[in-house]
C-alpha positions as CSV (number, residue, x, y, z in Angstrom):
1,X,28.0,4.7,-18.6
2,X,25.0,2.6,-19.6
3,X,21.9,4.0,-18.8
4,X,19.6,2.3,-16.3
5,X,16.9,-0.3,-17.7
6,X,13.4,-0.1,-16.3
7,X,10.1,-2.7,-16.7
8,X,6.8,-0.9,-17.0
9,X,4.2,-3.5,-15.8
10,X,0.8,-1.5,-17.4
11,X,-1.5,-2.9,-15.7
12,X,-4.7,-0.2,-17.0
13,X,-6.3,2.9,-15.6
14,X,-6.9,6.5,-17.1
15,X,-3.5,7.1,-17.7
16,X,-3.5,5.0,-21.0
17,X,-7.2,5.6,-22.2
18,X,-9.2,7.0,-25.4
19,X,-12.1,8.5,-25.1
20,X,-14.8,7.3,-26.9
21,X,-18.4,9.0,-27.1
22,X,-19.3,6.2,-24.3
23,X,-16.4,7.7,-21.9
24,X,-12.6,6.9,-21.5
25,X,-11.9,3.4,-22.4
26,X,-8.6,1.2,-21.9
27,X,-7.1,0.4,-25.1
28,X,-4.3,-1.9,-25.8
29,X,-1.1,-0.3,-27.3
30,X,-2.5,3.5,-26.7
31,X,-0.5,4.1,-24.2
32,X,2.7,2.9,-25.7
33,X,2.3,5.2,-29.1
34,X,1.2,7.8,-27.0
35,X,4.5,7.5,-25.3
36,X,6.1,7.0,-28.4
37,X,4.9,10.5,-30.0
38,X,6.5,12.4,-27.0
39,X,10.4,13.2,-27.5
40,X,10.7,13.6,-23.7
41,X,10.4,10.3,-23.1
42,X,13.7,9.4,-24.8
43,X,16.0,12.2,-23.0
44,X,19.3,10.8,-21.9
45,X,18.1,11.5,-18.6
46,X,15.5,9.2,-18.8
47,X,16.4,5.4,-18.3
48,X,15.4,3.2,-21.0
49,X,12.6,1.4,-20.6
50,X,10.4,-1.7,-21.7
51,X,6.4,-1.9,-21.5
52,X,4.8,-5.0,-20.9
53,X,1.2,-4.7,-21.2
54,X,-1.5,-6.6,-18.8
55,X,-4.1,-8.7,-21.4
56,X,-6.5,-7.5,-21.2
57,X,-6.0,-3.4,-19.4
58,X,-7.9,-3.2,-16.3
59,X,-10.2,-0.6,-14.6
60,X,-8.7,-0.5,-11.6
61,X,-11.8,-1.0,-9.7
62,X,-11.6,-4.9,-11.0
63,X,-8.1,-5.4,-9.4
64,X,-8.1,-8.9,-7.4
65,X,-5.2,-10.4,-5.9
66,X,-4.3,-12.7,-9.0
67,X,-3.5,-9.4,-10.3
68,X,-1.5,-8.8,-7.6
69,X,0.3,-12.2,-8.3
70,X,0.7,-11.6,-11.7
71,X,2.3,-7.9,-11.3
72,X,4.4,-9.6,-8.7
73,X,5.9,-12.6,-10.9
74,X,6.4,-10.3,-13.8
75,X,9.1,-8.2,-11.2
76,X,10.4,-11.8,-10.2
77,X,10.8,-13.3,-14.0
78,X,12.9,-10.2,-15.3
79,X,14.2,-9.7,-11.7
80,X,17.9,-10.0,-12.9
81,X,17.5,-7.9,-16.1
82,X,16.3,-4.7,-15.2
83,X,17.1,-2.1,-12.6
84,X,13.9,-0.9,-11.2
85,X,10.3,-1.5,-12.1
86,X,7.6,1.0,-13.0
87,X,3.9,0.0,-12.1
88,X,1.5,1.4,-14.1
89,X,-2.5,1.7,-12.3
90,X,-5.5,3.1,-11.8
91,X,-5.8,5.3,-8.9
92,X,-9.0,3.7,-7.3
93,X,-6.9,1.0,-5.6
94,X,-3.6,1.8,-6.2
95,X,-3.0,1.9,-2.6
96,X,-4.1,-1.3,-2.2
97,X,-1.8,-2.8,-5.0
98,X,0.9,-1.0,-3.6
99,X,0.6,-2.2,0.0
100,X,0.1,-5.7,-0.8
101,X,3.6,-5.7,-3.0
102,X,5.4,-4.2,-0.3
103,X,4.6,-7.8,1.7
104,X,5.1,-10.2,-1.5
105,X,8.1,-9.0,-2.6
106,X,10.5,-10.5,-0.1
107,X,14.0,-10.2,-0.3
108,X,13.3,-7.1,-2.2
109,X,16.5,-4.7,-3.2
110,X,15.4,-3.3,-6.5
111,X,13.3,0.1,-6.7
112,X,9.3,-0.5,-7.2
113,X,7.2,2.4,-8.1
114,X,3.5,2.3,-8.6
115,X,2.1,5.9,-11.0
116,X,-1.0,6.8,-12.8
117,X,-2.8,9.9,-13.6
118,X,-6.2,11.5,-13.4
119,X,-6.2,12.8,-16.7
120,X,-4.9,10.4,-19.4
121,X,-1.9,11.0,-21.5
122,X,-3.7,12.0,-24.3
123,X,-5.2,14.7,-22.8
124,X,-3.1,18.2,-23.9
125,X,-3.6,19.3,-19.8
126,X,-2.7,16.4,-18.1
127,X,-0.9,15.0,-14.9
128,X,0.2,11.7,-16.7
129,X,3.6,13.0,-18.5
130,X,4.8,14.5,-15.2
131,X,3.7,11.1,-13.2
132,X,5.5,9.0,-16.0
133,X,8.6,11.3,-16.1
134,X,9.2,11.8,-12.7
135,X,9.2,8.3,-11.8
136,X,11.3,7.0,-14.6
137,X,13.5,9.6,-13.4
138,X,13.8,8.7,-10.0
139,X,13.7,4.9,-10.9
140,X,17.1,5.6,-13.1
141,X,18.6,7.7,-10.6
142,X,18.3,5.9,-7.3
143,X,17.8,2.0,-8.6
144,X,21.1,1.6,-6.5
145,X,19.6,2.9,-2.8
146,X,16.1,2.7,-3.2
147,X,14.5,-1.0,-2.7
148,X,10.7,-1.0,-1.4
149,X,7.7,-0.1,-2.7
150,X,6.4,3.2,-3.2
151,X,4.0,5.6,-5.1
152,X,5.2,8.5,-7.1
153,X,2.6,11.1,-7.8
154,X,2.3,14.9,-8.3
155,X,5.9,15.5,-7.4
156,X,5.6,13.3,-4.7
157,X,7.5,10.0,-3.3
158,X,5.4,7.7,-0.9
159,X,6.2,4.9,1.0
160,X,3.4,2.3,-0.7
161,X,2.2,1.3,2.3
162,X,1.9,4.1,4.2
163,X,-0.3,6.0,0.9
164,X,-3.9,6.9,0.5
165,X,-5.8,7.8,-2.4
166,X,-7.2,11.2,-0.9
167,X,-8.8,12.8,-3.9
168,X,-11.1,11.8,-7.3
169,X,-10.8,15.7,-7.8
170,X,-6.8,16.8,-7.8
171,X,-4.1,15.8,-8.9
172,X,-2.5,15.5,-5.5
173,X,-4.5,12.4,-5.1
174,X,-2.7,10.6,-2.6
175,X,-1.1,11.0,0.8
176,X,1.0,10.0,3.6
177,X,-1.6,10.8,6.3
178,X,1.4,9.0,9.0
179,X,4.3,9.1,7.3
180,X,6.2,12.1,5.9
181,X,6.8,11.8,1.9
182,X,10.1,9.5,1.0
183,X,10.8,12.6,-1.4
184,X,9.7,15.5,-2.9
185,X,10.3,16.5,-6.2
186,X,10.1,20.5,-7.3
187,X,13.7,22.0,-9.1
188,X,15.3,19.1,-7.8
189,X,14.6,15.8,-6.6
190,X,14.6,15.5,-2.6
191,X,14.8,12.3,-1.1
192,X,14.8,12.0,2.7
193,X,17.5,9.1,3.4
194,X,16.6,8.9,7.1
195,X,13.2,8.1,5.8
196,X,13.7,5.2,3.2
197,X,13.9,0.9,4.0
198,X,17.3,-0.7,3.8
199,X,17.0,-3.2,1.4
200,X,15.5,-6.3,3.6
201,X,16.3,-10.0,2.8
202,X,12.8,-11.1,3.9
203,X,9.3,-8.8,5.1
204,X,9.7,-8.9,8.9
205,X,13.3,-10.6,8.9
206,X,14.2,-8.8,11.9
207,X,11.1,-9.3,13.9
208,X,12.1,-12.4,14.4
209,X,9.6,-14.1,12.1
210,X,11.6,-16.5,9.7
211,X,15.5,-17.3,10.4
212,X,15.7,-18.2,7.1
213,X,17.3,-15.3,4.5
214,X,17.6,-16.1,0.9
215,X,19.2,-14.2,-1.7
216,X,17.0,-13.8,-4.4
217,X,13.6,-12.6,-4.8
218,X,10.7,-13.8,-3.5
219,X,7.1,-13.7,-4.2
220,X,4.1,-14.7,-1.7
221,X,1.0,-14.8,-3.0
222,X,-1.9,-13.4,-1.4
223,X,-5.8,-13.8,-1.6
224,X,-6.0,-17.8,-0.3
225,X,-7.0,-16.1,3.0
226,X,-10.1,-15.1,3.9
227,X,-9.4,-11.5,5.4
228,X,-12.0,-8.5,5.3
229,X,-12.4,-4.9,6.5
230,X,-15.6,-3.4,8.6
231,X,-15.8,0.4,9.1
232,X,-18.3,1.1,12.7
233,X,-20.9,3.6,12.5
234,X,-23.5,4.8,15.1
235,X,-27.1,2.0,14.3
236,X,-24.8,-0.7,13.9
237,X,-26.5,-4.0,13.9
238,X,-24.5,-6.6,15.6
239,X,-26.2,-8.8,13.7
240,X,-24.5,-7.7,10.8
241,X,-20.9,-7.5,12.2
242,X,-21.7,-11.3,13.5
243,X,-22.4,-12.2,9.8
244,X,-19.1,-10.5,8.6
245,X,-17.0,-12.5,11.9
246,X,-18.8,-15.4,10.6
247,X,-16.7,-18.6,9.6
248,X,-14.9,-19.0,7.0
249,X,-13.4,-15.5,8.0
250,X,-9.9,-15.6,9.8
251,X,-9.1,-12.0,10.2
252,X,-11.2,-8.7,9.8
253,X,-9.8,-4.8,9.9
254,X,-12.4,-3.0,12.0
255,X,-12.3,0.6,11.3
256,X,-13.1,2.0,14.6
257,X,-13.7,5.4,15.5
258,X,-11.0,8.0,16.7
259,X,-8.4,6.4,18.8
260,X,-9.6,2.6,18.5
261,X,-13.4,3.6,19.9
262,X,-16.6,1.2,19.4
263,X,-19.9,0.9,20.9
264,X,-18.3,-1.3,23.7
265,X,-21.9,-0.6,26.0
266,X,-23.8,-2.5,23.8
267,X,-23.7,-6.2,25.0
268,X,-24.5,-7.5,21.7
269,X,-22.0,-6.2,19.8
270,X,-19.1,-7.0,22.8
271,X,-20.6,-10.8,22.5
272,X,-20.1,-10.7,19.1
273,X,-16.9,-9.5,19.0
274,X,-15.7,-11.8,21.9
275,X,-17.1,-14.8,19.9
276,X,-15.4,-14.1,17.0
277,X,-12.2,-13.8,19.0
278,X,-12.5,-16.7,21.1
279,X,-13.0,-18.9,17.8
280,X,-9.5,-17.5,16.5
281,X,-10.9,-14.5,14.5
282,X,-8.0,-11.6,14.2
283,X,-9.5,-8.9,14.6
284,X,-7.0,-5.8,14.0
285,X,-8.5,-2.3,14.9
286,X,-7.5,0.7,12.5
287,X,-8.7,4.6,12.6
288,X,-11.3,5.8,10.3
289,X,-9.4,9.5,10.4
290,X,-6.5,9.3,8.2
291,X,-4.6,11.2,10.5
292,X,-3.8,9.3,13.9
293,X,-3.3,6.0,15.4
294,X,-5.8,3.2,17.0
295,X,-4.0,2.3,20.4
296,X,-6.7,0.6,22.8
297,X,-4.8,1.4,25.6
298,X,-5.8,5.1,25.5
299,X,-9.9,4.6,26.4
300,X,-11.7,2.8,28.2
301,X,-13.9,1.7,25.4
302,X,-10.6,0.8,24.1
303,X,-9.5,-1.1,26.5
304,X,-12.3,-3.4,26.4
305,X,-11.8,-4.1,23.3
306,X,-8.6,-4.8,24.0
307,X,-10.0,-7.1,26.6
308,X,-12.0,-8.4,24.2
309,X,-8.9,-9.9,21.9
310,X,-9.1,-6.8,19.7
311,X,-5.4,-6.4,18.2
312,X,-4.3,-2.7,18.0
313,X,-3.1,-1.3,14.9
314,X,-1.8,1.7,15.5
315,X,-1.1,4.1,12.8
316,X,-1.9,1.2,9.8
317,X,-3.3,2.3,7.2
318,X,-7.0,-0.1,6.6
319,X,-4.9,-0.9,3.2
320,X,-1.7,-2.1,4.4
321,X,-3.4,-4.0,7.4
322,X,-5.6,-5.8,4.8
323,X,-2.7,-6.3,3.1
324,X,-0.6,-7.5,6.5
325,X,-3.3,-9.8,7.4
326,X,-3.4,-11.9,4.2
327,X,0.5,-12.0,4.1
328,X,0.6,-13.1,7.7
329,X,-2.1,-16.2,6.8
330,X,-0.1,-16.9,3.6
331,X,3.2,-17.4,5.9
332,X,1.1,-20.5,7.1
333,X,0.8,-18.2,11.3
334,X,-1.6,-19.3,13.8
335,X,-4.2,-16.8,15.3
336,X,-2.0,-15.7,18.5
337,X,0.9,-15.4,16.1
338,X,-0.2,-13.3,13.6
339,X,-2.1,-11.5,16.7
340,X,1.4,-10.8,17.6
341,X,3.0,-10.2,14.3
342,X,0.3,-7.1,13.5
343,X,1.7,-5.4,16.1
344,X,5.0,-5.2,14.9
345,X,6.2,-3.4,12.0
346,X,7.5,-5.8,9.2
347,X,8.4,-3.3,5.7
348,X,7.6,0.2,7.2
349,X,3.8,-0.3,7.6
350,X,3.3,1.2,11.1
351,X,4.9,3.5,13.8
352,X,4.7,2.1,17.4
353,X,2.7,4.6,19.9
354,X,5.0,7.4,21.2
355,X,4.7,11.0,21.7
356,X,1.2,12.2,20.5
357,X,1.7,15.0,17.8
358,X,-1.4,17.3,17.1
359,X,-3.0,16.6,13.6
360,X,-1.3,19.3,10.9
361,X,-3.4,21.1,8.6
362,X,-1.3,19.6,5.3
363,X,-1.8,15.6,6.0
364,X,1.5,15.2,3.7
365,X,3.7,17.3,6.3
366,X,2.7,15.3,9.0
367,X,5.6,13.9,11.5
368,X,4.7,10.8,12.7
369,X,5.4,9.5,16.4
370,X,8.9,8.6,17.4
371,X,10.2,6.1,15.3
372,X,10.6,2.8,16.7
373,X,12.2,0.2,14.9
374,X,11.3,0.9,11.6
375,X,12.9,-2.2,9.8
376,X,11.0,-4.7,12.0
């Protein structure tokens, strides 16, 4: 039997750097000889595999949604000749990257990872080879039932859009604060079926938002909206929320405290909020906590808010509702729609409110809420 064939997009990040007496630098076709050096990466067990190299490697810290367009039409140009893809990034906003592919790629039903490391590859103690290996391996293994985005890293397998980059420190440097892992990898590899997408033939297909379901891959590309995020803290100026609610804005992620709280007795910041709203600003309320969900309905602060025209989020990550509210703008939505749409869970993003579960003390074990409606 042929062994599987997987594209490496390398996009940059410490996996693939040299250091130099200035610090750890990208450099182009390290990585690649680096790989090349190591017999392990040839094992029959490991799929073959093809690198194609970003021009010129990025810090992860400069990645823009063009990038995000240019990861995404690399998948869609060799679509048809490989069986999974392999993203190669830097950690810093690899969640980011991750959650805004799982909304581009529509019509998905390939396997996309996203890996990197926090110590590069040529490093003798590093995290990289085991990153690398593992998600080749699972890439080659499951190409034929796994088809969304996710994030492989330190034995790990994440939904992409549920993950959060939790650590500059260790190398368990991301989570699933909501979601429990997709898999875990120790002697074996453990994938949790009843976890993992179906392969979709559009983001949101069966939540009613396009009738339309074509059979090949699609890309929508993101970053022509004028989306941003706002995190509350106690001294807010309203002044300074007004300027971020501010035309040409048409959607902002306010990170609110605990369940979807805000200083809702201050006039002046309820006026500004209600301006923004009225003018057809989406305003989407997330947690700051990792762990829990912002549903306005559970406080009275919340609930005016909610009166307001605040949108809840729920259990949304601030990275995947960034991510949601570009995508949402792309698909050409009005406010009220995409008001409506945020709500509803499109490629796995979000749990709707259920049974409250008390936070555990391992963020990775947690069990989210009752699922409802998982594919949209």
């Amino acid at each position: 039997m042929a062994r599987p064939q997987i594209l490496v997009v390398y996009t940059g990040g410490t996996i693939g750097m040299r250091k130099t007496p200035r610090g750890y630098v990208p450099e182009p076709g390290y990585l690649q000889q680096l790989i090349n050096e190591q017999p392990r990466f040839r094992d029959p067990e490991v799929p073959q595999f093809e690198i194609h190299e970003f021009n010129p490697l990025l810090d992860s810290s400069d990645m823009t949604p063009a990038h995000w367009l240019e990861i995404a039409e690399r998948i869609r140009t060799h679509y048809a000749d490989y069986d999974g893809f392999l993203v190669i990034h830097g950690t810093d906003t690899m969640a980011f990257s991750a959650s805004a592919l799982s909304f581009m790629l529509e019509d998905l039903g390939k396997p996309v990872i996203l890996t990197g490391s926090q110590i590069p590859l040529e490093e003798t103690r590093n995290d990289a080879q085991a990153n690398l290996l593992t998600a080749l391996t699972i890439l080659g293994r499951y190409h034929r039932e796994l088809a969304e985005v996710m994030i492989c890293f330190d034995n790990l397998l994440l939904r992409g859009n549920r993950a959060r980059k939790v650590s500059v420190g260790e190398f368990a440097a991301f989570a699933s604060p909501n979601y429990p892992p997709l898999g875990r990898v120790g002697i074996d590899i453990a994938i949790d079926w009843s976890r993992v997408l179906a392969p979709r033939t559009r983001a949101g297909a069966n939540a009613g938002i396009d009738d339309e379901q074509p059979q090949r891959l699609e890309v929508v590309e993101l970053g022509k909206a004028t989306v941003a995020a706002y995190r509350l803290f106690p001294g807010l100026k309203p002044a300074l929320l007004d300027a971020m609610l501010a035309p040409p804005v048409q959607g902002v992620v306010l990170e609110c405290f605990g369940a979807g709280n805000a200083p809702t007795s201050d006039p002046a910041f309820m006026n500004t909020i209600s301006r923004a709203t009225r003018t057809g600003v989406v305003v989407v309320a997330v947690t700051q906590p990792d762990v829990g969900t912002a549903n306005l309905e559970l406080y009275a602060t919340g609930r005016r808010l909610l009166d307001a025209g605040v949108v809840s989020g729920y259990d949304m990550t601030c990275e995947a509702a960034l991510a949601k509210l570009f995508y949402l703008f792309e698909k050409g939505y009005e406010p009220e729609r995409v008001k409506a749409l945020i709500r509803r869970p499109l490629v796995g993003e979000l749990t709707l409110p259920g049974q409250h579960l008390s936070s555990p003390t391992d963020p990775r074990s947690y069990e989210p809420w009752t699922e409802l409606d998982r594919h949209g």
